[in-house]
ChimeraX commands (.cxc) that place a marker at each C-alpha (Angstrom):
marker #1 position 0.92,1.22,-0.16 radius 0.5
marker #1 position 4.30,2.30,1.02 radius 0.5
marker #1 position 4.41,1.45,4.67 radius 0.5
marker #1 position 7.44,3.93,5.03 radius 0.5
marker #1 position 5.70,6.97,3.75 radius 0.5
marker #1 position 4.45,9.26,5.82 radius 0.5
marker #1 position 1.36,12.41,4.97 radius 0.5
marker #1 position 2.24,15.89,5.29 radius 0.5
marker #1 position 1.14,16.65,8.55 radius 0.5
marker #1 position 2.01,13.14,10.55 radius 0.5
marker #1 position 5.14,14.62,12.11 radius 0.5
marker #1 position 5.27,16.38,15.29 radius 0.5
marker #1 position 7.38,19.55,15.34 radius 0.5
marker #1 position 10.05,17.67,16.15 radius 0.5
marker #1 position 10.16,15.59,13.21 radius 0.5
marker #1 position 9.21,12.33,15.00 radius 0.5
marker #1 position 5.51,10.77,14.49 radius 0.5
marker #1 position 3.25,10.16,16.90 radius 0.5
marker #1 position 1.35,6.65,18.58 radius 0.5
marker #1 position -2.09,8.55,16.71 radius 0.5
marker #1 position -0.13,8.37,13.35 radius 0.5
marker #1 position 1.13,5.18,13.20 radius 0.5
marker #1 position -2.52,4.09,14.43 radius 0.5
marker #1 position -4.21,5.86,11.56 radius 0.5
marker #1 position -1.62,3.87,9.19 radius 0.5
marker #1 position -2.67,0.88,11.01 radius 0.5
marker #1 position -6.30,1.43,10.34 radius 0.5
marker #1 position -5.53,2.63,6.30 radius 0.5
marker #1 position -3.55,-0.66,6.26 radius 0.5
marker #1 position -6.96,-2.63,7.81 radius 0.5
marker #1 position -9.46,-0.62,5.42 radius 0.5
marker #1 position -7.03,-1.26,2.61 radius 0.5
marker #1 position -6.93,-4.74,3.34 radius 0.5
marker #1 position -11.10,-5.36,3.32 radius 0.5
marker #1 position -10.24,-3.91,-0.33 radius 0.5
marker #1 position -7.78,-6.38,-1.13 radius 0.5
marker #1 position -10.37,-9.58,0.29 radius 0.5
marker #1 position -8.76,-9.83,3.20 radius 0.5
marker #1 position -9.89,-9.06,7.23 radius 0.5
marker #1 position -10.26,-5.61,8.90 radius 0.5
marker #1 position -7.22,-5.64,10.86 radius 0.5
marker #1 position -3.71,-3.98,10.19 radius 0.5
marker #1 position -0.42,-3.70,12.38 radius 0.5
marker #1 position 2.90,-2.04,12.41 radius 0.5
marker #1 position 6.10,-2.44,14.66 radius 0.5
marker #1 position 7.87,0.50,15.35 radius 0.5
marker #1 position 11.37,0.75,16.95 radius 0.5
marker #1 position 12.92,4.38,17.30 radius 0.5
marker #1 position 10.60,5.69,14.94 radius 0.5
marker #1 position 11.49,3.84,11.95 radius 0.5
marker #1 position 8.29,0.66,10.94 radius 0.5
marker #1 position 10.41,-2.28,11.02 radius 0.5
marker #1 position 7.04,-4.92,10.59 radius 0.5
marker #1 position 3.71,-3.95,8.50 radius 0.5
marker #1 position 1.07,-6.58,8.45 radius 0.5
marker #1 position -2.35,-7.12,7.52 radius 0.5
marker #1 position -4.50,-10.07,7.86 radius 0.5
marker #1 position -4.11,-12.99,5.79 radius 0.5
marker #1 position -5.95,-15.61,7.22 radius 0.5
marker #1 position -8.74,-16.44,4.76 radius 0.5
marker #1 position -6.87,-15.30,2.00 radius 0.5
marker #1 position -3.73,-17.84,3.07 radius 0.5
marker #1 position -5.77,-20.38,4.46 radius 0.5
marker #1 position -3.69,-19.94,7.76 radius 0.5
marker #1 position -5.33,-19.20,11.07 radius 0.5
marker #1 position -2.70,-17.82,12.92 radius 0.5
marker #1 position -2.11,-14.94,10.16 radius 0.5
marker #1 position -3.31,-12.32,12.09 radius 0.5
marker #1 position -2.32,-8.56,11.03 radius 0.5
marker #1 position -0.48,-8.43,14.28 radius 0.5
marker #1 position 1.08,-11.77,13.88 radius 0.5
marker #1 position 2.49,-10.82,10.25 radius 0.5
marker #1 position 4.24,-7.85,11.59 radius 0.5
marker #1 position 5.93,-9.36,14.60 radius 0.5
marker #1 position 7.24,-11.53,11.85 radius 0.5
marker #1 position 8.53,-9.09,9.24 radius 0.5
marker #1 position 10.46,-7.18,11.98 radius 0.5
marker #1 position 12.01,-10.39,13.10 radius 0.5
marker #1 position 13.01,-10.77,9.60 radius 0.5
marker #1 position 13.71,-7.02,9.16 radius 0.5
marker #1 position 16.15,-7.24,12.03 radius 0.5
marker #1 position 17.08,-10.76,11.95 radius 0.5
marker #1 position 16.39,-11.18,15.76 radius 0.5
marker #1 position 13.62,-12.86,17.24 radius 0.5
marker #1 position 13.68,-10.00,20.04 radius 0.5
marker #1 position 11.26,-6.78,19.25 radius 0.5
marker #1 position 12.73,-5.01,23.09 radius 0.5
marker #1 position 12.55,-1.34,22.15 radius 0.5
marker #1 position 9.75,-1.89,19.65 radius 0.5
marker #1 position 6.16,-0.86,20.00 radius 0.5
marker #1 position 3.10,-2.46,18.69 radius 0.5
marker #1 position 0.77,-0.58,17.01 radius 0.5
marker #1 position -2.90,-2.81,16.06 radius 0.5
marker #1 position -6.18,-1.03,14.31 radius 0.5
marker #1 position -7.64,-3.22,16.94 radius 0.5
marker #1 position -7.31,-4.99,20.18 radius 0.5
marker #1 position -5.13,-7.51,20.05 radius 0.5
marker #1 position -6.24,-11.02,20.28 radius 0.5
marker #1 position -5.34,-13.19,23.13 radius 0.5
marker #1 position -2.99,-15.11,20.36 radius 0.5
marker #1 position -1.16,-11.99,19.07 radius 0.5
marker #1 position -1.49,-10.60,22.68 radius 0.5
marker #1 position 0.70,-13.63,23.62 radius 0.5
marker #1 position 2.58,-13.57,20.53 radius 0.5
marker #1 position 3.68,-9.72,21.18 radius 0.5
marker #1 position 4.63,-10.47,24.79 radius 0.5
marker #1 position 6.72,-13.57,23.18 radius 0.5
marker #1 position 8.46,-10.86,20.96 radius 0.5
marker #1 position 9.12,-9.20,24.26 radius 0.5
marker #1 position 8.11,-5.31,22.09 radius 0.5
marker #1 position 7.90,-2.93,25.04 radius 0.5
marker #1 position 4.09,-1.12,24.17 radius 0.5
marker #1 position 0.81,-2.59,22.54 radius 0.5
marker #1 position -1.61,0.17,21.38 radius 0.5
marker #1 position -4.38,-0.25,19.36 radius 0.5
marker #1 position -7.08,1.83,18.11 radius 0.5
marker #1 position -10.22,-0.10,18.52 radius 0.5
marker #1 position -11.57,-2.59,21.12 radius 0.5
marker #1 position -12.53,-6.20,21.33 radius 0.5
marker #1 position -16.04,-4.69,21.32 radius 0.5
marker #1 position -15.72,-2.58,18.07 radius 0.5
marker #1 position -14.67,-6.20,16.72 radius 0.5
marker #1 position -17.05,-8.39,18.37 radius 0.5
marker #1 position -19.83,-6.04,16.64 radius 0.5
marker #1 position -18.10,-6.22,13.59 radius 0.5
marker #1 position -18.29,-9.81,13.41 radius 0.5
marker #1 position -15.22,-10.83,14.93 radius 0.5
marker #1 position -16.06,-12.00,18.90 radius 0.5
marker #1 position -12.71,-12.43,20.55 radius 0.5
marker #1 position -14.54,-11.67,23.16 radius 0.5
marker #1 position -15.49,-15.57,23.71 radius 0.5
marker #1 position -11.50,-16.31,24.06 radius 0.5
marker #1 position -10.71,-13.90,26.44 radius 0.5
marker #1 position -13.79,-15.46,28.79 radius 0.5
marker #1 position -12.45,-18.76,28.02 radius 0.5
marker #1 position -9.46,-18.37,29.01 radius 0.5
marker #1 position -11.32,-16.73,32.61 radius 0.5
marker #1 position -12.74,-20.58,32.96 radius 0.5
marker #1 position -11.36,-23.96,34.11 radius 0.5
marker #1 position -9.93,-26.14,31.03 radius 0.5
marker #1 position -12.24,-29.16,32.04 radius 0.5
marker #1 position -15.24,-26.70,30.88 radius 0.5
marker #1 position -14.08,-26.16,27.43 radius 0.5
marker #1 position -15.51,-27.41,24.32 radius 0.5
marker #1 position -12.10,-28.47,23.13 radius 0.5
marker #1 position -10.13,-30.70,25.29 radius 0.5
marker #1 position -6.63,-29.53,26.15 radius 0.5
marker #1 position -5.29,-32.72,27.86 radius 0.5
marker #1 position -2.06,-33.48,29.51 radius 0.5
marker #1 position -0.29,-37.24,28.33 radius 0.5
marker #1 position 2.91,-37.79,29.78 radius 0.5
marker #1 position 5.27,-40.11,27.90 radius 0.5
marker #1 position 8.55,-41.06,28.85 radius 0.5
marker #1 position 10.30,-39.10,26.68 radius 0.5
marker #1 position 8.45,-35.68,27.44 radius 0.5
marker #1 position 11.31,-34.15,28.40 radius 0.5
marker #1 position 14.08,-35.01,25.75 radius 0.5
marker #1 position 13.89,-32.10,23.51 radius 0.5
marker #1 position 14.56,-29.63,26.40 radius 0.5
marker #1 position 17.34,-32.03,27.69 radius 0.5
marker #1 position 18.84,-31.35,24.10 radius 0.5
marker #1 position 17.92,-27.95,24.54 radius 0.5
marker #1 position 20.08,-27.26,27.63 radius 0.5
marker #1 position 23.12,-29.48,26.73 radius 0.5
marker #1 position 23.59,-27.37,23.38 radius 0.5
marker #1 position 25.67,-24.87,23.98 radius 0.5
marker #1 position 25.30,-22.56,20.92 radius 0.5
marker #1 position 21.76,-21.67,21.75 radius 0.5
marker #1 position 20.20,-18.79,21.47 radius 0.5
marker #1 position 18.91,-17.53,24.67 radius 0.5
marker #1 position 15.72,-16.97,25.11 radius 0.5
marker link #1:1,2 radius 0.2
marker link #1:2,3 radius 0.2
marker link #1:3,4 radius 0.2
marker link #1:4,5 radius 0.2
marker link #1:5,6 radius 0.2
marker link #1:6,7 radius 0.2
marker link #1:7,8 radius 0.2
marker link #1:8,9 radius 0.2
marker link #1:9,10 radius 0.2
marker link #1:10,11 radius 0.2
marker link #1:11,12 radius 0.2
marker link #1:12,13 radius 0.2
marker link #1:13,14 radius 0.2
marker link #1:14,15 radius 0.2
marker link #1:15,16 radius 0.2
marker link #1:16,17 radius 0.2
marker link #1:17,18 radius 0.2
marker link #1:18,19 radius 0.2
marker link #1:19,20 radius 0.2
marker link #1:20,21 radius 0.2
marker link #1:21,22 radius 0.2
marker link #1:22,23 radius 0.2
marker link #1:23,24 radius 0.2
marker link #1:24,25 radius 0.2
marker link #1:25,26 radius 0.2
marker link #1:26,27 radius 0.2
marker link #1:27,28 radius 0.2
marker link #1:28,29 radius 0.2
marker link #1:29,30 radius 0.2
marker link #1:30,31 radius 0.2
marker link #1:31,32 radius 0.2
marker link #1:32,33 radius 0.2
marker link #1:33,34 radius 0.2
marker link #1:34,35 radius 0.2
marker link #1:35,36 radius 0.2
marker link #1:36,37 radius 0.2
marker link #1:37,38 radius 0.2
marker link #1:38,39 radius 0.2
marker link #1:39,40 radius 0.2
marker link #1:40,41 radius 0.2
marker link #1:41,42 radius 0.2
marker link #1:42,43 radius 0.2
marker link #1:43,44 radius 0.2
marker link #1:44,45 radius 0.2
marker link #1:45,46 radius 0.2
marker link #1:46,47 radius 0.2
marker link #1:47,48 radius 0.2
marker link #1:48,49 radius 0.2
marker link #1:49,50 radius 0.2
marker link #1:50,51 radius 0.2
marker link #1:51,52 radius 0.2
marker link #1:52,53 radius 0.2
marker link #1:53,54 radius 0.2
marker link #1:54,55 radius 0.2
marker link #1:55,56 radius 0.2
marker link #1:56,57 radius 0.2
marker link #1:57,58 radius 0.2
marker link #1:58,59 radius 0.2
marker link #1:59,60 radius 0.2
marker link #1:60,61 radius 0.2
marker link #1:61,62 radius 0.2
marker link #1:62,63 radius 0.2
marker link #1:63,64 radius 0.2
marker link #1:64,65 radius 0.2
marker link #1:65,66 radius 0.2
marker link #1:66,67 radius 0.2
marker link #1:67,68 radius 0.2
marker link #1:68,69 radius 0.2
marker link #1:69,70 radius 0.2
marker link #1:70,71 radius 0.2
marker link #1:71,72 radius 0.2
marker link #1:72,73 radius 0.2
marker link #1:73,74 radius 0.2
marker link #1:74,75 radius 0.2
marker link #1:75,76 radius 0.2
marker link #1:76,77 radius 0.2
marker link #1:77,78 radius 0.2
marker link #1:78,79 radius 0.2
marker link #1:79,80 radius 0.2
marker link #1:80,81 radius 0.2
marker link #1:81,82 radius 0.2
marker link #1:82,83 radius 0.2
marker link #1:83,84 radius 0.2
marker link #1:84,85 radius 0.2
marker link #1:85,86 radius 0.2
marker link #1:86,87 radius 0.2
marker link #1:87,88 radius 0.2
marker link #1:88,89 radius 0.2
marker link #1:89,90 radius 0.2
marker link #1:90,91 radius 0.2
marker link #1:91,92 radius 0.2
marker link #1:92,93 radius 0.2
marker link #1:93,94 radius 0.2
marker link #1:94,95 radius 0.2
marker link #1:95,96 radius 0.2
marker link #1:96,97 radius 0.2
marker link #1:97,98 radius 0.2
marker link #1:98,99 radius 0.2
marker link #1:99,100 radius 0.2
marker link #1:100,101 radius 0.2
marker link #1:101,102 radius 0.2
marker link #1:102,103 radius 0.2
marker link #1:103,104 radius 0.2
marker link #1:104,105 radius 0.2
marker link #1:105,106 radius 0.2
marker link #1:106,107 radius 0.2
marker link #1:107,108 radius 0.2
marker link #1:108,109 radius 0.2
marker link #1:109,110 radius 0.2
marker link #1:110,111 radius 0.2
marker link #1:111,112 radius 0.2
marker link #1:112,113 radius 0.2
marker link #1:113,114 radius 0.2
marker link #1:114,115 radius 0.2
marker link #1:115,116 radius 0.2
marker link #1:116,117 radius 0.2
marker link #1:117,118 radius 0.2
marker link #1:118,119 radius 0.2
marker link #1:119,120 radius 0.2
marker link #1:120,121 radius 0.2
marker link #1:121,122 radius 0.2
marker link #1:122,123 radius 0.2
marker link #1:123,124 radius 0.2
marker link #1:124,125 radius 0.2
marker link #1:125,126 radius 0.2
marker link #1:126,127 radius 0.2
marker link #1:127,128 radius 0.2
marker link #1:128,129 radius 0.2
marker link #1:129,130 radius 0.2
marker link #1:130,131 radius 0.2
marker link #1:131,132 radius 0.2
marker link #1:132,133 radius 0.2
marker link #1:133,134 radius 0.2
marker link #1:134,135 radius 0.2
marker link #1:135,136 radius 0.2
marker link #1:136,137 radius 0.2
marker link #1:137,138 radius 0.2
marker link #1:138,139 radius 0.2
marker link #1:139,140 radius 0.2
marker link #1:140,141 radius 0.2
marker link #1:141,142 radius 0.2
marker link #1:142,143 radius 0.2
marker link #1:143,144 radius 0.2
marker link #1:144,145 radius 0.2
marker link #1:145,146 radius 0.2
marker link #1:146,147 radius 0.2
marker link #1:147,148 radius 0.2
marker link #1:148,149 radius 0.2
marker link #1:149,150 radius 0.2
marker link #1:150,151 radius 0.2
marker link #1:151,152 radius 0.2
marker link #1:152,153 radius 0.2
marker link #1:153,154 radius 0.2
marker link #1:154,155 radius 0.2
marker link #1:155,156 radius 0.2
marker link #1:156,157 radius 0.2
marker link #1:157,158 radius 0.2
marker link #1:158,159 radius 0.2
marker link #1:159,160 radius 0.2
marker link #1:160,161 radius 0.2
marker link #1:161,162 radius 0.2
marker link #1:162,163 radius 0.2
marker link #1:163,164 radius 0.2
marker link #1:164,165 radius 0.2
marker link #1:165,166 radius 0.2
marker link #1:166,167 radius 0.2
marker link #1:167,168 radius 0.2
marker link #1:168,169 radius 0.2
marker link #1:169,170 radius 0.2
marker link #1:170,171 radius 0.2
view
């Protein structure tokens, strides 16, 4: 599928698509992917008009848990652009974004989220992120996994580095 191309009929007047286009692509690119043997989720960035990032989710299909649809394009825009920065970029997500690729989009810094279905559509379709976001409500002593703090001496060298090299890349 050519992530570029657009149907008769998914321009405004003006030329210029719309958020409910790029979300229908976004959802093709999710139904295309269940095809394919991978998940139900599809993304695209979008920065004045033009999709800089497609993805789709790869994470049983690359063994790789954090390959979320939403994930994959944040990173093919960073590539497509060659900055880690998305500002002036939009997120579009056949679904509610994850509290990872929620995080992950704010890290990008894109200016909009919007998604087509909710954590609920998901959670009935198998997929209950629905248990992270209420995890996240609750104290870290009361989760399952231990998240522990263990302070060495050196805890702090790599940002020490970090702030004495001066061709770094702001972030």
């Amino acid at each position: 599928m050519n992530p570029d191309a657009a149907a008769e009929g998914d321009r405004d007047p003006a030329g210029s698509r719309s958020d409910k286009d790029f979300l229908q692509q976004a959802v093709r690119l999710a139904v295309d992917n269940v095809a394919e043997g991978g998940g139900p989720f599809g993304a695209l960035v979008v920065r004045d008009g033009e999709i800089i990032g497609v993805g789709q989710n790869r994470v049983t299909r690359d063994h790789d848990p954090s390959a979320h649809a939403e994930v994959m394009a944040l990173r093919a825009a960073g590539q497509h652009i060659r900055d880690f920065s998305l500002e002036g970029a939009t997120l579009y997500s056949s679904c509610e974004p994850c509290p990872m690729c929620l995080a992950a989009s704010l890290w990008a810094r894109v200016d909009r989220v919007v998604y087509a279905a909710d954590r609920h559509d998901a959670a009935a379709g198998g997929f209950d992120d629905l248990a992270f976001y209420r995890l996240f409500e609750t104290e870290r002593s009361e989760w399952a996994v231990p998240v522990e703090s263990l302070r060495i001496s050196e805890a702090a060298a790599p940002f020490e580095r970090w702030l004495s090299t001066e061709a770094r890349a702001e972030y």
